[in-house]
N, C-alpha and C positions, 0 to 999 in steps of 0.2 A: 652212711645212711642206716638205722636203724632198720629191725625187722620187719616192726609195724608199720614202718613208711616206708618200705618197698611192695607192700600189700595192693590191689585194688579199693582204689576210695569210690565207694558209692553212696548214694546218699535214696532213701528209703523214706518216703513219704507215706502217711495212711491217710487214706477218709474214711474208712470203713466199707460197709460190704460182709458180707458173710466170712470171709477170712477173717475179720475181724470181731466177732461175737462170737458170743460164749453161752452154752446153755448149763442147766446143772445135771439133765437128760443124758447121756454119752449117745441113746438110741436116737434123741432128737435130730433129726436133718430138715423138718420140715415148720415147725414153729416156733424156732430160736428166733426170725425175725421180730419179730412182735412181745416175746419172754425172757428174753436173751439180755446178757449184759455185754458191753462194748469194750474190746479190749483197744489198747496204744499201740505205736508202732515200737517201742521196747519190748511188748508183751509178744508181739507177732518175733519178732528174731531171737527171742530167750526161748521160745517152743524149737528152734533149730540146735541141734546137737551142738558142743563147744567146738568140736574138730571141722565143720561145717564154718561156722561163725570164724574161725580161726584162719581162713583163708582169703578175709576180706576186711578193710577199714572202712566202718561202718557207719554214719553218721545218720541218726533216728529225728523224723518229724510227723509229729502228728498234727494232720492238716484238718480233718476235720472227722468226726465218729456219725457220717450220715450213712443210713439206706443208699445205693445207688439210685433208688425211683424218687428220693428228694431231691436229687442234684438237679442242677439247671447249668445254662449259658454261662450265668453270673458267675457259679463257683466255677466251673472250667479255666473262663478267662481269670479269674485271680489265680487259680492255680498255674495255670502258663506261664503270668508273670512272676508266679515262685519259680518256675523252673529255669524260663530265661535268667534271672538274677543271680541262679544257684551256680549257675552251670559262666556265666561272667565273674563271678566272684571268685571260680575253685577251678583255675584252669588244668589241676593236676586229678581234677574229678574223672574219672574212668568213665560214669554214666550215671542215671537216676533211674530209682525204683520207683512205682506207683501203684500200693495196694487200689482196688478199686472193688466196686460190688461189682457183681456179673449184671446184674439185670438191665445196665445202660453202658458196661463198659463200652460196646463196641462203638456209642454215641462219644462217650467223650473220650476212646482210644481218637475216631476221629478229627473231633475237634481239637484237640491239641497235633496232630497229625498238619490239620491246614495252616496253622500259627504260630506253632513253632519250625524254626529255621535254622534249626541246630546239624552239626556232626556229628555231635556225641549221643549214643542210644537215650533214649527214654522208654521206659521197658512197662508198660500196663500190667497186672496180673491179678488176680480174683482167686476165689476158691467156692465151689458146689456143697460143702460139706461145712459146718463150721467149726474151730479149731476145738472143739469140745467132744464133738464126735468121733466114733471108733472106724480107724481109718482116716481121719482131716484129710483131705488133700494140701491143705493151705501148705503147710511148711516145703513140700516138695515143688512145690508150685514157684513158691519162694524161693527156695535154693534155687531153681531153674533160673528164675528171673536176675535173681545174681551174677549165676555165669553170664549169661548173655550180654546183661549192663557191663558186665568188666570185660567181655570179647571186643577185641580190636576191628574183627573181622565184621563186630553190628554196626560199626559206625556209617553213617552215609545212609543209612536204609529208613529213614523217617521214625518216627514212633510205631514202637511193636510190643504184640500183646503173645505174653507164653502162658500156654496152660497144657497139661498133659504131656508135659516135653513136647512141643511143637512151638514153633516162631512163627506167629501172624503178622503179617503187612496190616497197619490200621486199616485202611481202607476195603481189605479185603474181606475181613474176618468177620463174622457173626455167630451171635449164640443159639444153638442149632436144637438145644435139648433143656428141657425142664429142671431135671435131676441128674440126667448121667454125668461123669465126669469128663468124658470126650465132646463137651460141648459145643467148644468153639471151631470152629470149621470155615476154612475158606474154598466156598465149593468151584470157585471157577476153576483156580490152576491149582490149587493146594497151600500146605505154609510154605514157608519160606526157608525154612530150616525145622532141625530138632536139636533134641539134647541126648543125647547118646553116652553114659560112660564117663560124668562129668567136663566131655567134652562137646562144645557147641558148633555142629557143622552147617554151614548156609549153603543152600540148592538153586539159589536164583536172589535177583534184587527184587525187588518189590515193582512192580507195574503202574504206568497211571499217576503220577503223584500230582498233589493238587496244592496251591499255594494262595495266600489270601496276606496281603503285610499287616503285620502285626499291629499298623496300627486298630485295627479291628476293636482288638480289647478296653483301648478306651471306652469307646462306642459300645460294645456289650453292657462293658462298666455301669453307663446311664441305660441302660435298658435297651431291646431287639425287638427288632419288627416281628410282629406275630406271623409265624406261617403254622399251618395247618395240616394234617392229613387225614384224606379221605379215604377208604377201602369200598374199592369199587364192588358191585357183584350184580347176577344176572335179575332185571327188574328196576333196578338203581331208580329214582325219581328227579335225583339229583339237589333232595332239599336238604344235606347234609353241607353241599359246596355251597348252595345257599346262604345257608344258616353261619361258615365259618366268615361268607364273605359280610354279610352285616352285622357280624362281629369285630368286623374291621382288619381280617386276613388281608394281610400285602401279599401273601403270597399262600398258595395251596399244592400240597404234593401229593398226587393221587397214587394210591397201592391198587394199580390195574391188573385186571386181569389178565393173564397172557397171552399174547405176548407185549400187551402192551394198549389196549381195548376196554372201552367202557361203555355202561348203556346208554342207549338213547337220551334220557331224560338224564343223566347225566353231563352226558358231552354239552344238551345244552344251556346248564346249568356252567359249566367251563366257560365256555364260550360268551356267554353274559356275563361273569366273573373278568375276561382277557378282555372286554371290552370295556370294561368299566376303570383296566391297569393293573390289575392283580394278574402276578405272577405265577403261570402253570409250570410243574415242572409232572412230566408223566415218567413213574416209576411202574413196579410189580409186583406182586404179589410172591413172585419164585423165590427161591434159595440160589440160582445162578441162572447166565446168560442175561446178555444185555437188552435192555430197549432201546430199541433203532428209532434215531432219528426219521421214521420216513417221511413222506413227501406230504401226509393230512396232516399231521403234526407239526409239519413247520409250515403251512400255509396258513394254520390257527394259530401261530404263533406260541408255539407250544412247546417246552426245553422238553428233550428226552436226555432221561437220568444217564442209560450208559449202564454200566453196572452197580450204581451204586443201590443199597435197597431204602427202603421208603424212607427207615428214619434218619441214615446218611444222608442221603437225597435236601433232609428238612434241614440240616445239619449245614449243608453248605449254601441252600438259596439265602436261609439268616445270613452267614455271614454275605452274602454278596448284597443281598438288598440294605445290609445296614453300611457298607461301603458305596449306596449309592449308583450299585452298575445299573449299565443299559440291562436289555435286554436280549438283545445282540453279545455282550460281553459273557454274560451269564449262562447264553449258550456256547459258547466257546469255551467256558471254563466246565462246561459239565459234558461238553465232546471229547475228552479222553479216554481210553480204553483202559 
């Protein structure tokens, strides 16, 4: 066997996201968005030192040069089905990278989380800084994301997202800050590991995992039931849930207040919504702890999320109402802890 093919094979997908653009600013951090040029996923691993690059077999795709706030359903599910094919094709594949923008990673770390049913890592990762700037985070970001994809010990643990040297559970993790670099944060139990020393230690498995069969992606393929989110607050009228449900919401996921409470004029705005078959699921407004199924919320017939936050939350009634479930079902898939 040859050097290079006794290497880790990973396979490093871009869509873009701020690791991925380029300003001509080096101070720029804040409107390379909008002024910025779009680098490839060669241009992203030529920024990593040769001695770095050198301890890995590396296979470059670039999937798409979007904004993270353009992405949808649509591009997820195709992306999935790149990764399911990738990872069928290359059984000798160690695991996959996935450059992503920060500002929906933690939507579509998710969504590939629920639909794919893989062993092997699929590793999220983003950068605050863009690779032009003094200091980039991206490339260390990268390197991290590498080890982790080639660690034996990530396998089994669903899709995970690294940033800051820390290992997030998809499901767990959220972007906590604007601009700092410590952004992503799993405030219930913490990550799930770090990167230490170019080596990668895991502290626990991941909690809660959720499952949806893949045939899903067909079904996103031709288009997804509209769901919705409302953010509750003290006064509410409740012509927001109105307005989403004559817009023809199948389903509404309310950012309640906590721990889990909405106004008057809202609830009965819900409530004429569940009767009409639109689907509630009640989230919150917090950074951690769950909303409790309690006993008014399930007499209105009303999912509580559990820990997931609002735009998680929207992330999986989609996929369950375009698979068709009860509503009974769909509370039992979002009662995991």
């Amino acid at each position: 066997m040859s050097d290079a093919a006794s290497l880790p094979f990973v396979t490093v997908i871009s869509t873009g996201g701020t690791i991925a653009r380029y300003s001509d600013n080096p101070c720029d951090t804040v409107d390379y968005a909008e002024i910025g040029q779009d680098l490839d996923s060669s241009d992203l691993l030529s920024a990593l030192p040769a001695v770095v690059r050198a301890r890995f077999r590396v296979r470059e795709i670039t999937f798409s040069q979007k904004d993270s706030s353009h992405l949808d359903m649509s591009q997820w599910a195709a992306l999935a089905c790149r990764i399911r094919d990738l990872l069928a094709e290359n059984p000798d594949m160690a695991g996959i990278v996935v450059t992503h923008g920060t500002t929906t990673l933690e939507e579509g770390a998710f969504f590939l989380d629920l639909v794919l049913h893989e062993n092997r890592p699929v590793v999220l990762v983003g950068a605050q800084r863009p690779a032009s700037a003094i200091s980039a985070d991206g490339p260390a970001n990268l390197h991290a994301a590498l080890l982790v994809a080639a660690c034996p010990q990530a396998r089994g643990k669903g899709v995970l997202v690294v940033a800051d040297n820390e290992v997030h559970a998809a499901a767990a993790v959220t972007k906590a800050a604007t601009y700092r670099l410590d952004t992503f944060r799993s405030p219930d139990f913490g990550p799930l590991g770090v990167i230490e020393g170019d080596v990668v230690h895991f502290a626990r498995q991941p909690l809660g995992r959720r499952h949806i069969d893949s045939s899903v992606l067909g079904r996103i393929a031709r288009g997804w039931p509209r769901v919705d989110i409302c953010y509750s607050y003290s006064g509410g009228d409740g012509a927001a849930i109105a307005a989403f449900h004559a817009a023809g919401a199948r389903g509404i996921v309310v950012a309640s207040m906590l721990p889990g409470m909405c106004a008057p004029g809202e609830n009965d705005a819900l409530d004429a919504a569940r009767a009409q078959g639109v689907a509630v699921v009640m989230s919150s407004q917090g950074s951690c702890g769950a909303t409790i199924p309690r006993q008014d919320l399930r007499q209105r017939g009303i999912v509580a999320a559990g820990r997931l936050r609002p735009r998680q939350a929207r992330i999986l009634l989609t996929l369950c109402l375009a698979m068709d479930m009860s509503m009974e079902r769909i509370a039992e898939i979002f009662d995991i802890s």
